[in-house]
VOPAGU-2260 file (C-alpha; in pm, 1 decimal, decimal comma):
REM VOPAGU-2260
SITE   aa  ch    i         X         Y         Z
SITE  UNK   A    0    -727,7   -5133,5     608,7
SITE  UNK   A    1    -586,7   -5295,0     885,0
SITE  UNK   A    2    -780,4   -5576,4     871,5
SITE  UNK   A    3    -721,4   -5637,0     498,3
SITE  UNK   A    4    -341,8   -5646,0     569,8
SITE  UNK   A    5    -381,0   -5871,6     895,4
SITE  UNK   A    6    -601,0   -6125,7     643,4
SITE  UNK   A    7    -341,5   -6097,8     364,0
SITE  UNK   A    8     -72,1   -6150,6     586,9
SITE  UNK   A    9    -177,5   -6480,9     739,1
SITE  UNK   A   10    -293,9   -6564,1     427,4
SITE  UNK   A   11      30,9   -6539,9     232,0
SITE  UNK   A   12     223,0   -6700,2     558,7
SITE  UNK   A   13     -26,1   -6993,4     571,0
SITE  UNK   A   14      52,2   -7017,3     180,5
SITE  UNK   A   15     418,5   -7044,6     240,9
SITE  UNK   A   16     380,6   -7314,5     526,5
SITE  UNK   A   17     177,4   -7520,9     304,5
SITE  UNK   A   18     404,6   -7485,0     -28,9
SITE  UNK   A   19     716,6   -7565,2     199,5
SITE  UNK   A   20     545,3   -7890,0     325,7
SITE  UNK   A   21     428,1   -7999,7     -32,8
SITE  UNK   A   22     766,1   -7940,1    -131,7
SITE  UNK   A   23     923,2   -8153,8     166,7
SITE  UNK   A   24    1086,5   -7960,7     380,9
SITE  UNK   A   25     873,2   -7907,8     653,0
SITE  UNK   A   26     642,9   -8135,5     897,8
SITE  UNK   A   27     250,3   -8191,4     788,8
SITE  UNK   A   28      45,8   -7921,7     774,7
SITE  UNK   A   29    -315,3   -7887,1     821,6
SITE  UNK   A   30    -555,5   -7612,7     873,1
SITE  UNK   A   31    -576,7   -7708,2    1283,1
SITE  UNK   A   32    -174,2   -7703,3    1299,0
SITE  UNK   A   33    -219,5   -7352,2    1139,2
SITE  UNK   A   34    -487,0   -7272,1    1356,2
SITE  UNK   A   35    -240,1   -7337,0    1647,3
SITE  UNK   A   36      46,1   -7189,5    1514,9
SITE  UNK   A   37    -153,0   -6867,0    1474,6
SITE  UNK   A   38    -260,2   -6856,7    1842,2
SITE  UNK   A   39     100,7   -6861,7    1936,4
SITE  UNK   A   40     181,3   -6589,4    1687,1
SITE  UNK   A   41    -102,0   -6365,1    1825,2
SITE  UNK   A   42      84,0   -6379,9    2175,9
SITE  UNK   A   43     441,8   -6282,2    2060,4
SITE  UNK   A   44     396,8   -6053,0    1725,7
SITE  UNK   A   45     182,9   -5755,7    1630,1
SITE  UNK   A   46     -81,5   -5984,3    1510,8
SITE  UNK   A   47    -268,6   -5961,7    1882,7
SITE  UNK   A   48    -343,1   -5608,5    1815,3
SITE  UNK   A   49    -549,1   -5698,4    1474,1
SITE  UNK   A   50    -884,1   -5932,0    1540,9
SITE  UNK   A   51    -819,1   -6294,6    1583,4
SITE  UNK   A   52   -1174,6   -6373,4    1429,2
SITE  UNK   A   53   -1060,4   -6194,1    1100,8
SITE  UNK   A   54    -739,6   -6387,9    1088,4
SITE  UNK   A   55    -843,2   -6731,6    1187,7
SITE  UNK   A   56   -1119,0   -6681,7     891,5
SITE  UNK   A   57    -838,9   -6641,7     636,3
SITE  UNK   A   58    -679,7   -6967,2     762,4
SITE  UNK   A   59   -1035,3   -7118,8     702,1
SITE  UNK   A   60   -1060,5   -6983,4     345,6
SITE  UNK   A   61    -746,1   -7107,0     244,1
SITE  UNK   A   62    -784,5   -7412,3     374,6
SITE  UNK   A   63   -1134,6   -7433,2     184,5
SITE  UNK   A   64    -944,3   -7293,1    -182,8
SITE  UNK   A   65    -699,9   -7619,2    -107,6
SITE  UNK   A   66    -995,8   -7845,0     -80,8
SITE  UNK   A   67   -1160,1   -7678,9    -432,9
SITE  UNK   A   68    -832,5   -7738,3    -629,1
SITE  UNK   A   69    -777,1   -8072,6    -494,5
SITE  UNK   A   70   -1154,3   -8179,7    -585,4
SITE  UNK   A   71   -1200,2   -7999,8    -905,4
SITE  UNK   A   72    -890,3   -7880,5    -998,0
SITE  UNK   A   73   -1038,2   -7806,3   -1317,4
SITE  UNK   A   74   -1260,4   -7530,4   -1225,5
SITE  UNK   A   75   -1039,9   -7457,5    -931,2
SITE  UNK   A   76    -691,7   -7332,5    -937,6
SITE  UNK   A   77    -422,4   -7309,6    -708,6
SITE  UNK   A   78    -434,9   -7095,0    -448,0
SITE  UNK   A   79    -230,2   -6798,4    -509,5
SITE  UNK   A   80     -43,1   -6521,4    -343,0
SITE  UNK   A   81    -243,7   -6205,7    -192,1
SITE  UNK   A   82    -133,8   -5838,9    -335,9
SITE  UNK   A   83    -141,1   -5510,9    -201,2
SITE  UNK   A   84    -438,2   -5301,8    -399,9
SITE  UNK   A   85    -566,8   -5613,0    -573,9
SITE  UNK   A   86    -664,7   -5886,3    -297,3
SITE  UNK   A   87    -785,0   -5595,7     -36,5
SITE  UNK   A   88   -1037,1   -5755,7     175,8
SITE  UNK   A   89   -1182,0   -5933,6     445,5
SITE  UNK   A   90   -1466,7   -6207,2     580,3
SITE  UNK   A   91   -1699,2   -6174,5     860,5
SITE  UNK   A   92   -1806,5   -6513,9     998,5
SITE  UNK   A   93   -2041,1   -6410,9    1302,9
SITE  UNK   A   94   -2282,7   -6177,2    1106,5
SITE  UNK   A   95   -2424,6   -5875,1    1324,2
SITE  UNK   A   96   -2684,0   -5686,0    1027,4
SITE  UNK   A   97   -2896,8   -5451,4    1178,3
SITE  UNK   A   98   -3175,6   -5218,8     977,2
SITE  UNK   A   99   -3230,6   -4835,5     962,3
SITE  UNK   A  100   -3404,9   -4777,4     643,5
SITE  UNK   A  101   -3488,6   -4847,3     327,0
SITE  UNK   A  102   -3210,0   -4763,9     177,9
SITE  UNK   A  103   -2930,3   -4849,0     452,1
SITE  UNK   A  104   -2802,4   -5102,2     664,5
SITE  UNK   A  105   -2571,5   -5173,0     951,7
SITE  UNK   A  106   -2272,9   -5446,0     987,5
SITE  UNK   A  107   -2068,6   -5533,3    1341,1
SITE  UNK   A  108   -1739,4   -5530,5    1180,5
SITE  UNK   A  109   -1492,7   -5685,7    1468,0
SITE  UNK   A  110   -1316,8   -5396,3    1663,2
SITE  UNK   A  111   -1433,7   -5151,0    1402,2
SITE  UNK   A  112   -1813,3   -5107,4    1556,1
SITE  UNK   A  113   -2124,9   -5064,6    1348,3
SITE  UNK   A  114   -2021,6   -4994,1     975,8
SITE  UNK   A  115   -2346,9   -4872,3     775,5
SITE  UNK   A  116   -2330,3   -4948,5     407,5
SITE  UNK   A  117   -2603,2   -4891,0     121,1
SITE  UNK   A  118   -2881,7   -5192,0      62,5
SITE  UNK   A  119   -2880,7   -5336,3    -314,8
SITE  UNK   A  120   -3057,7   -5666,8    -170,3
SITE  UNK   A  121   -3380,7   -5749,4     -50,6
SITE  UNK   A  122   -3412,2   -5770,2     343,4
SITE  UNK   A  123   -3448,3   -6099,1     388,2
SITE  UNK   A  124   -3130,8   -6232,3     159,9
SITE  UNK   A  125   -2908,9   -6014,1     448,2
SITE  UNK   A  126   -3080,7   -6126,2     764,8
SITE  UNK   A  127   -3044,8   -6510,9     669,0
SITE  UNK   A  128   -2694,0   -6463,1     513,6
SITE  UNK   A  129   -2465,9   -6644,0     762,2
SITE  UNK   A  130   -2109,7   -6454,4     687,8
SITE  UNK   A  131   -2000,3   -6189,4     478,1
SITE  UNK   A  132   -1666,4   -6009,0     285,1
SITE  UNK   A  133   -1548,1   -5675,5     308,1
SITE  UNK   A  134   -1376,6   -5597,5      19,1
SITE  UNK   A  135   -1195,5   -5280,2    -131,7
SITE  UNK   A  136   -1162,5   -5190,7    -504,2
SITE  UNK   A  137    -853,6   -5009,7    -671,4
SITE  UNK   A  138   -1089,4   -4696,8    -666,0
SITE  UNK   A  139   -1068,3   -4701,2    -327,4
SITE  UNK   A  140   -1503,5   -4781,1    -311,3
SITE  UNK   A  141   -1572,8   -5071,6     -30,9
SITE  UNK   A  142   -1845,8   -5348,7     -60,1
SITE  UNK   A  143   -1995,3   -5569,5     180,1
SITE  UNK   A  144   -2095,3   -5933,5     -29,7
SITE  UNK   A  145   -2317,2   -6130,8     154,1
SITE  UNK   A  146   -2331,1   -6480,4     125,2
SITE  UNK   A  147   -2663,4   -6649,4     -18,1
SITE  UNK   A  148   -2819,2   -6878,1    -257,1
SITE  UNK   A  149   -2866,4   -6770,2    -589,2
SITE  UNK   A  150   -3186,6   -6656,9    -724,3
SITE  UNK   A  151   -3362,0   -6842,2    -955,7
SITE  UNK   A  152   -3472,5   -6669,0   -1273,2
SITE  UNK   A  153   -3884,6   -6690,6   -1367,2
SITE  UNK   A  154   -3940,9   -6817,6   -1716,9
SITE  UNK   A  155   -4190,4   -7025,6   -1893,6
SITE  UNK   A  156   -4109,8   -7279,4   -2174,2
SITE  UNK   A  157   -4089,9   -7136,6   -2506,3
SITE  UNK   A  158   -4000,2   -7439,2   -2745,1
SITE  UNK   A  159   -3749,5   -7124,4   -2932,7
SITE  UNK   A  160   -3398,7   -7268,1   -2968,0
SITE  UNK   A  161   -3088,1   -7019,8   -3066,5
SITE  UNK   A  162   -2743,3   -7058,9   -3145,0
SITE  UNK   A  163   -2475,5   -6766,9   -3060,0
SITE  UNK   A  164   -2148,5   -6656,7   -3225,9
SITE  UNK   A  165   -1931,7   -6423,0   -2986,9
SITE  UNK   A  166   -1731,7   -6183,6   -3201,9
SITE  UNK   A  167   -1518,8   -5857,7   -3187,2
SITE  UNK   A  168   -1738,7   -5619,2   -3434,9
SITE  UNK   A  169   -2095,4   -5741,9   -3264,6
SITE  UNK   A  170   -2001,1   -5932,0   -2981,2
SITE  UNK   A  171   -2293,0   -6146,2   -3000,4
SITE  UNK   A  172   -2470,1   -6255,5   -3321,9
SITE  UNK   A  173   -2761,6   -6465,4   -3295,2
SITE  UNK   A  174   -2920,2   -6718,5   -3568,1
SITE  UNK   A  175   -3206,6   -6524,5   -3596,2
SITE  UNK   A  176   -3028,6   -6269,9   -3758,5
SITE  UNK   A  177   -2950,5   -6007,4   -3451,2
SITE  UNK   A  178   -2696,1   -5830,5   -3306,4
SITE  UNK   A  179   -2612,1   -5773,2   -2930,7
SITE  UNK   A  180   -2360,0   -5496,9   -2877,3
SITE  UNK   A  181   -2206,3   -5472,6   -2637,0
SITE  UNK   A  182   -2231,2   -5030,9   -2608,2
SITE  UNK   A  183   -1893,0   -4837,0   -2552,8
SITE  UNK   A  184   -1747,8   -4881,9   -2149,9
SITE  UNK   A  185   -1619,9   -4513,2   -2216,2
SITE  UNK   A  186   -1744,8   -4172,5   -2295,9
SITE  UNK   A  187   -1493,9   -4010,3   -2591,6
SITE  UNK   A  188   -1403,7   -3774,9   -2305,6
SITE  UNK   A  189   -1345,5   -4049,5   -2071,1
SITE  UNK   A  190   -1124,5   -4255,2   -2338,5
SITE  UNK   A  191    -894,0   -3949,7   -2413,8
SITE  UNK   A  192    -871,8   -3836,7   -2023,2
SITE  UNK   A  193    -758,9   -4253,4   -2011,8
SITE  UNK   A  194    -451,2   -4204,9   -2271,6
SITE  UNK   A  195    -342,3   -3886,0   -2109,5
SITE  UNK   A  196    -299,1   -4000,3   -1728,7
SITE  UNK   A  197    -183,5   -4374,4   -1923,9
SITE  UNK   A  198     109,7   -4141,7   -2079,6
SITE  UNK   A  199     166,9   -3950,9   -1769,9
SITE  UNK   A  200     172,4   -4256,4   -1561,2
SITE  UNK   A  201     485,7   -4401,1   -1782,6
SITE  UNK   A  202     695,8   -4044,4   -1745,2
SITE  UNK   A  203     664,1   -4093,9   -1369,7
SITE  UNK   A  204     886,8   -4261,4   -1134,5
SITE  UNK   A  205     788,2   -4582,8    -939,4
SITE  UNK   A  206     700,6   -4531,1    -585,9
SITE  UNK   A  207     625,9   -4155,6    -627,6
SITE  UNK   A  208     287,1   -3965,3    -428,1
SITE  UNK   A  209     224,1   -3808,2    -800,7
SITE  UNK   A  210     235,0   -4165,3    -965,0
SITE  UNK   A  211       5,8   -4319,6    -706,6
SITE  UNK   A  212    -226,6   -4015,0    -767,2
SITE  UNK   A  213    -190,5   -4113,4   -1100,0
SITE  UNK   A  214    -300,5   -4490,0   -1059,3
SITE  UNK   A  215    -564,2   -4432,9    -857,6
SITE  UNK   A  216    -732,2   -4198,5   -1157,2
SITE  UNK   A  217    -682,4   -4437,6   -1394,8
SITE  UNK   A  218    -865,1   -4684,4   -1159,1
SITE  UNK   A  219   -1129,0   -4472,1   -1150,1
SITE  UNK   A  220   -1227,3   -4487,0   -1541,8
SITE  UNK   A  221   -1093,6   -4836,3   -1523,1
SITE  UNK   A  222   -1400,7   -4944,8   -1211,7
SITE  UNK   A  223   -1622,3   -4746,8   -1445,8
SITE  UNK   A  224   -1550,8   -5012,7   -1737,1
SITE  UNK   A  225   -1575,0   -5302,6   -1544,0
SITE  UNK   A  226   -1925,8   -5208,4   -1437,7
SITE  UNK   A  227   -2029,6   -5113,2   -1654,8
SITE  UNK   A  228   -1921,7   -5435,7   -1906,7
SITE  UNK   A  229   -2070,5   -5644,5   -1617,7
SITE  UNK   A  230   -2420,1   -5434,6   -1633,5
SITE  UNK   A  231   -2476,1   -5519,8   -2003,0
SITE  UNK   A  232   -2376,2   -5906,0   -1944,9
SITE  UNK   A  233   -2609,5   -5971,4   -1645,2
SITE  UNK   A  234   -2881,2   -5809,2   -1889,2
SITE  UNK   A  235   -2799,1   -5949,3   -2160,9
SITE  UNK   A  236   -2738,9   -6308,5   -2052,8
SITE  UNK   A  237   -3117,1   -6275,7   -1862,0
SITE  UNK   A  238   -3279,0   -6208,9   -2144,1
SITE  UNK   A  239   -3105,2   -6542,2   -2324,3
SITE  UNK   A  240   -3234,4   -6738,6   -2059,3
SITE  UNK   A  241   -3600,4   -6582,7   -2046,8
SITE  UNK   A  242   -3636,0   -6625,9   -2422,8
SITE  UNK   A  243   -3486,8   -6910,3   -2514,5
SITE  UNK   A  244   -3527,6   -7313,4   -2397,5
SITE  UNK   A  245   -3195,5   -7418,0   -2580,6
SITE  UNK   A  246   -2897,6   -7257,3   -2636,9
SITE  UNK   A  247   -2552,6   -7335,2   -2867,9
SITE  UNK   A  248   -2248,9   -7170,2   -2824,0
SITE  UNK   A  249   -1904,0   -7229,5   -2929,4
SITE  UNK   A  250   -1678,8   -7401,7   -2653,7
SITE  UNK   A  251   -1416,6   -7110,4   -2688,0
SITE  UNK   A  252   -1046,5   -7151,9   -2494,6
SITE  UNK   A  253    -996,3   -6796,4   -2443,9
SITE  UNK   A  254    -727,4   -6856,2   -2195,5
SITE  UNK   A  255    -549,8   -6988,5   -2522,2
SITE  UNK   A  256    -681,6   -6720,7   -2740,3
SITE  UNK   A  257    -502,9   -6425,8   -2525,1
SITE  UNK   A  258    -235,2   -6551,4   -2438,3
SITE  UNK   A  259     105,4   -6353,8   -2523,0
SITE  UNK   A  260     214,8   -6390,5   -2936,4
SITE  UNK   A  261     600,1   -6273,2   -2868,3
SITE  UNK   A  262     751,7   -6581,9   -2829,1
SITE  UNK   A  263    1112,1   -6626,0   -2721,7
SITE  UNK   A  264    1463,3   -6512,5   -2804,2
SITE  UNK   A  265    1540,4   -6824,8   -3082,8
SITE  UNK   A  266    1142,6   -6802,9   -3242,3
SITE  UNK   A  267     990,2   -6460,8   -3195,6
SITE  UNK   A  268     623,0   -6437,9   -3272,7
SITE  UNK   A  269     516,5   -6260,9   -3605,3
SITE  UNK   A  270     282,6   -5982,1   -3617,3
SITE  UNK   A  271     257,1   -5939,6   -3264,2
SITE  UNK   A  272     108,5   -5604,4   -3235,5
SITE  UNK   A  273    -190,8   -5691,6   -3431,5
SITE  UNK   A  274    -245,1   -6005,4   -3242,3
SITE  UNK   A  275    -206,9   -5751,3   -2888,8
SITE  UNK   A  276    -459,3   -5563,9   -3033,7
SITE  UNK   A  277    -700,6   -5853,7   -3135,1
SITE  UNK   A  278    -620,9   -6021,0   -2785,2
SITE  UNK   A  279    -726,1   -5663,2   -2611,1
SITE  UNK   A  280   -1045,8   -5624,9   -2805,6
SITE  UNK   A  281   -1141,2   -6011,2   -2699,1
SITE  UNK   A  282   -1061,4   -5948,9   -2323,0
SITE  UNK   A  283   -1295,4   -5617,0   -2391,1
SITE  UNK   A  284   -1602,7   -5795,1   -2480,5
SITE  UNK   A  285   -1600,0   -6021,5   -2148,8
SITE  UNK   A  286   -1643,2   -6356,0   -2365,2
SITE  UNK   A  287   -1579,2   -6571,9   -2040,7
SITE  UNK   A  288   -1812,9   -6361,4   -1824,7
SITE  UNK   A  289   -2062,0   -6388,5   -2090,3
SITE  UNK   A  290   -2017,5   -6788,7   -2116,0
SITE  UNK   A  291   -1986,6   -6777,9   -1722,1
SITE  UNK   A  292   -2294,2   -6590,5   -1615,5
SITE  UNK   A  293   -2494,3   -6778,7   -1941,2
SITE  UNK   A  294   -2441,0   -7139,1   -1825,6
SITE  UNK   A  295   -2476,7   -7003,6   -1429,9
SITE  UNK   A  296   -2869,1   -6837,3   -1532,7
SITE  UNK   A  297   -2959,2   -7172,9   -1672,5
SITE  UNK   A  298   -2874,4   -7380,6   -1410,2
SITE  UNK   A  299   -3070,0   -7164,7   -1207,1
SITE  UNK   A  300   -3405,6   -7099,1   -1403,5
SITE  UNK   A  301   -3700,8   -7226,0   -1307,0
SITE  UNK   A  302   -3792,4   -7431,9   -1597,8
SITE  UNK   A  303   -3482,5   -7608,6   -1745,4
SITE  UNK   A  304   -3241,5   -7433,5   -2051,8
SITE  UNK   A  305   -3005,0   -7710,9   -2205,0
SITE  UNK   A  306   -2698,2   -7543,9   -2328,9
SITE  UNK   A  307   -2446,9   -7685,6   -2578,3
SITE  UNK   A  308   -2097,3   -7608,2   -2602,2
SITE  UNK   A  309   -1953,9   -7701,3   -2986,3
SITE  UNK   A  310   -1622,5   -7706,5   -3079,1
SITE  UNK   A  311   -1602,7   -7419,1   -3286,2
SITE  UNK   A  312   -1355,5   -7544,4   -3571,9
SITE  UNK   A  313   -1460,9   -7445,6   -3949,3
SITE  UNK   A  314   -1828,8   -7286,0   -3816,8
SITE  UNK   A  315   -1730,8   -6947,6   -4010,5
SITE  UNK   A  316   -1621,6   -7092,8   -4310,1
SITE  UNK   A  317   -1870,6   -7356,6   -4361,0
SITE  UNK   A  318   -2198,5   -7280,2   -4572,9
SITE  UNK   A  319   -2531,9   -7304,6   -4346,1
SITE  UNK   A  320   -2710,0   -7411,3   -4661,6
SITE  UNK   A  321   -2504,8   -7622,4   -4841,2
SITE  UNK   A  322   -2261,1   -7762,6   -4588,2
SITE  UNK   A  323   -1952,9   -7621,5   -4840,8
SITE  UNK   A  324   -1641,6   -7535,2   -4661,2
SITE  UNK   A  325   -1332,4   -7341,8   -4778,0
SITE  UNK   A  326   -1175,0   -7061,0   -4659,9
SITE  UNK   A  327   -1254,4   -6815,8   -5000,1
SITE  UNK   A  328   -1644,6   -6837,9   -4870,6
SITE  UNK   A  329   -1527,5   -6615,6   -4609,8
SITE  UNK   A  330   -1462,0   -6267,9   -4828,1
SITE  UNK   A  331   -1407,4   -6022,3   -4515,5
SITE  UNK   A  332   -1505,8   -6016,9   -4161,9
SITE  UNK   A  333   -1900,9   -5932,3   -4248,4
SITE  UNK   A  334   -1944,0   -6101,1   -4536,9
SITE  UNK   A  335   -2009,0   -6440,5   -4625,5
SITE  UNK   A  336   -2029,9   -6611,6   -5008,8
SITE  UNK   A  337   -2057,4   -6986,0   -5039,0
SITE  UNK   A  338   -1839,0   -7096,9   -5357,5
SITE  UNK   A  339   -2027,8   -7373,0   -5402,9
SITE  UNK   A  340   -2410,4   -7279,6   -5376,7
SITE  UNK   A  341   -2369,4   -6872,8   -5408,2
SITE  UNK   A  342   -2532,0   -6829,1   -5055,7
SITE  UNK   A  343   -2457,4   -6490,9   -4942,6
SITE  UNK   A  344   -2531,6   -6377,4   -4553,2
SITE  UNK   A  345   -2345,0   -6190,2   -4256,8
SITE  UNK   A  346   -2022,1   -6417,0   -4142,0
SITE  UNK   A  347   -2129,3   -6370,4   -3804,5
SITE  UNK   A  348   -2494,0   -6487,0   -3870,6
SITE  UNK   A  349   -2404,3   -6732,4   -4095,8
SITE  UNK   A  350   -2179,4   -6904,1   -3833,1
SITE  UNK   A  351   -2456,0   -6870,6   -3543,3
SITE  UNK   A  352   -2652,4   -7111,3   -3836,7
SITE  UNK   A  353   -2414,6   -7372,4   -3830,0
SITE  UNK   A  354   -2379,4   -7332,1   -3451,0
SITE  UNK   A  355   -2701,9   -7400,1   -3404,9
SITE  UNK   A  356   -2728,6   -7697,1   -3644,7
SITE  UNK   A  357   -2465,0   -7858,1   -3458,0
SITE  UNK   A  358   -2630,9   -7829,8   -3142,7
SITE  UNK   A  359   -2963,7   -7965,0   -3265,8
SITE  UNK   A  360   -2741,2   -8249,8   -3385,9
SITE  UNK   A  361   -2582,6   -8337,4   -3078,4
SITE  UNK   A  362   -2958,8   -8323,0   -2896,1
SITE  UNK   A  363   -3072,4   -8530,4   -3119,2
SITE  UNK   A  364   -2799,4   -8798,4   -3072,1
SITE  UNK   A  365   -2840,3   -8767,7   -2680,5
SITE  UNK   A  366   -3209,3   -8851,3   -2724,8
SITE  UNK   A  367   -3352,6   -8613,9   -2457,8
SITE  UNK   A  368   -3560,2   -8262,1   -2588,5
SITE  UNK   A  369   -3382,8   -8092,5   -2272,5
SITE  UNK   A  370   -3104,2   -8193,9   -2049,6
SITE  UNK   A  371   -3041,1   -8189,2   -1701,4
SITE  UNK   A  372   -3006,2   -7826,8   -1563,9
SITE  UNK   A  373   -2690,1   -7878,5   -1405,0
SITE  UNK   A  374   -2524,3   -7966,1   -1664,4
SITE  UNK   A  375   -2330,6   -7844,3   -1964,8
SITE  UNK   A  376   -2304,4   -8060,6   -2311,2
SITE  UNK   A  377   -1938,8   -8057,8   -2471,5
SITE  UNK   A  378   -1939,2   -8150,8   -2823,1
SITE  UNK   A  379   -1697,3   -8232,4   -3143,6
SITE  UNK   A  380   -1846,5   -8004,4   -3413,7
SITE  UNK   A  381   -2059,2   -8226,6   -3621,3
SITE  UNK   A  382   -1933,5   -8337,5   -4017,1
SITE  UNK   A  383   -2170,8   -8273,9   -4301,2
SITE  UNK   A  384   -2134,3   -8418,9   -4657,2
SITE  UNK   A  385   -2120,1   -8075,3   -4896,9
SITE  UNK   A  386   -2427,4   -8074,7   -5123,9
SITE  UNK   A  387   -2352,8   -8032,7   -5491,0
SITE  UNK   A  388   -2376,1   -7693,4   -5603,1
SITE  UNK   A  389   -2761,7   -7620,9   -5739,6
């Protein structure tokens, strides 16, 4: 722990110095004047009794999140502030990995000694890694992250193309006509235990031993979520990439889609608790992991996967068949019934149709059967001219 406050520290304090100086009110700053500043620190503060190689690597790390927002400050964002029991953690630059089993490891964490922690790697990804991060969860479980290149997934060309509408009810319908649900994150036990330490937690007062006990349970079930979410992703997404040489999805903002509905003072936002509800059941189901780890798998496969990104305007209300839009085709969340032609279908499937057809469209405008696996095609959805009703 004391290392994860020493690296939050200088973190948050190298923060400051830079904000001040982009603000104007301090001399040019740069990660060598910080590096200097530090040493001076170490020799009149409490900071000499914490490791210097810890702290000068959080200096190096923000210095490296300043130079990923400035280059790509559309991936990257700002560098923010560190928190107590959310940004617990530390890197190891000099890596020390020894082996005493199968199943375990040891680490030279600086003046800590050897720290043994359970293999979920192959061998040879530690012993080339060349530095590491110690981090702690809310549940109070630590994790050693070793740095390496990612693996490349084995797959073979299979001509199959799919397109993929992320939902609430199934969370992922395909255009063949399946469903990929995600399973509950929680037992019915586990929910219930959930609501009753969430209840107790807001009688409590703020600061108290009991309410931190109380936190720290909730973390518990919450971890157990989170992993289990990420579990059915990583499986889920590999199997995408393994079966399929093109994929479509829809290019969703979900930063947009959850953000808050109340509004202000003068224009308060209308049905606000079923939009909270909505917004909790799309943060749930992961859709930017899924997106995320997706587009990440095909970049890495073997044998190139192009995916498409559509804009996803009118794809649930249009017809697949006929090309007729209007909203009355859409009679209820599952089911779908063209006004024009009488097609009838799942909403969700029928909208993985038109997903698809738009990607095929925009491939066949770009002129290429597959595109390059680093990148990621954006798209306008593409117009169709309604048939007349047979």
């Amino acid at each position: 722990m004391r290392h994860c406050s020493d690296a939050s520290y200088v973190w948050n304090l190298a923060l400051e110095q830079r904000n001040s100086w982009r603000r104007g009110r301090s001399q040019k700053i740069t990660a060598h004047s910080q590096m200097i500043d530090l040493a001076e620190a170490r020799k009149l503060t409490w900071l000499k009794e914490g490791s210097s190689a810890i702290q000068q690597q959080a200096l190096r790390d923000l210095d490296r999140a300043f130079w990923n927002w400035w280059k790509r400050p559309d991936h990257f964002g700002r560098p923010t502030w560190r928190k107590k029991d959310i940004n617990e953690g530390f890197a190891i630059r000099d890596l020390s990995v020894r082996r005493l089993n199968r199943k375990w490891d040891q680490v030279l964490v600086p003046k800590c000694g050897w720290v043994k922690f359970r293999v979920t790697r192959e061998w040879r990804d530690i012993e080339t890694a060349s530095s590491a991060r110690v981090t702690l969860d809310r549940s109070g479980r630590w994790f050693v992250s070793f740095t390496r290149r990612a693996p490349q997934i084995e797959r073979k060309l299979t001509g199959a193309v799919v397109g993929i509408d992320m939902g609430v009810t199934h969370t992922v319908a395909t255009s063949k006509g399946k469903f990929l649900d995600m399973p509950k994150l929680l037992s019915k036990g586990e929910r219930q235990r959930k609501r009753r330490l969430q209840r107790k937690l807001a009688r409590q007062h703020k600061g108290s031993n009991r309410r931190n006990k109380t936190k720290f349970a909730i973390a518990k079930l919450s971890v157990k979520e989170v992993d289990r979410r990420k579990d059915w992703i990583e499986w889920t997404t590999t199997n995408l990439v393994r079966n399929y040489d093109l994929i479509v999805l829809e290019d969703l903002k979900v930063k947009n889609m959850t953000r808050s509905a109340k509004g202000t003072v003068e224009n308060p936002g209308k049905n606000v608790a079923q939009k909270s509800g909505l917004k909790r059941s799309i943060l749930e189901q992961g859709w930017g992991m899924f997106h995320r780890r997706l587009t990440d798998k095909a970049i890495n496969a073997i044998t190139p996967v192009e995916i498409i990104a559509i804009n996803p305007a009118y794809t649930s209300l249009r017809c697949s068949k006929c090309g007729h839009t209007e909203q009355k085709n859409r009679k209820s969340q599952a089911i779908f019934c063209c006004q024009a032609c009488g097609y009838t279908d799942n909403a969700d499937v029928n909208a993985a149709k038109n997903i698809i057809a738009a990607g095929l469209a925009v491939q066949g405008r770009g002129g290429t059967s597959h595109a390059a696996p680093n990148q990621v095609k954006h798209s306008d959805p593409v117009k169709r001219q309604p048939a007349e009703a047979a």
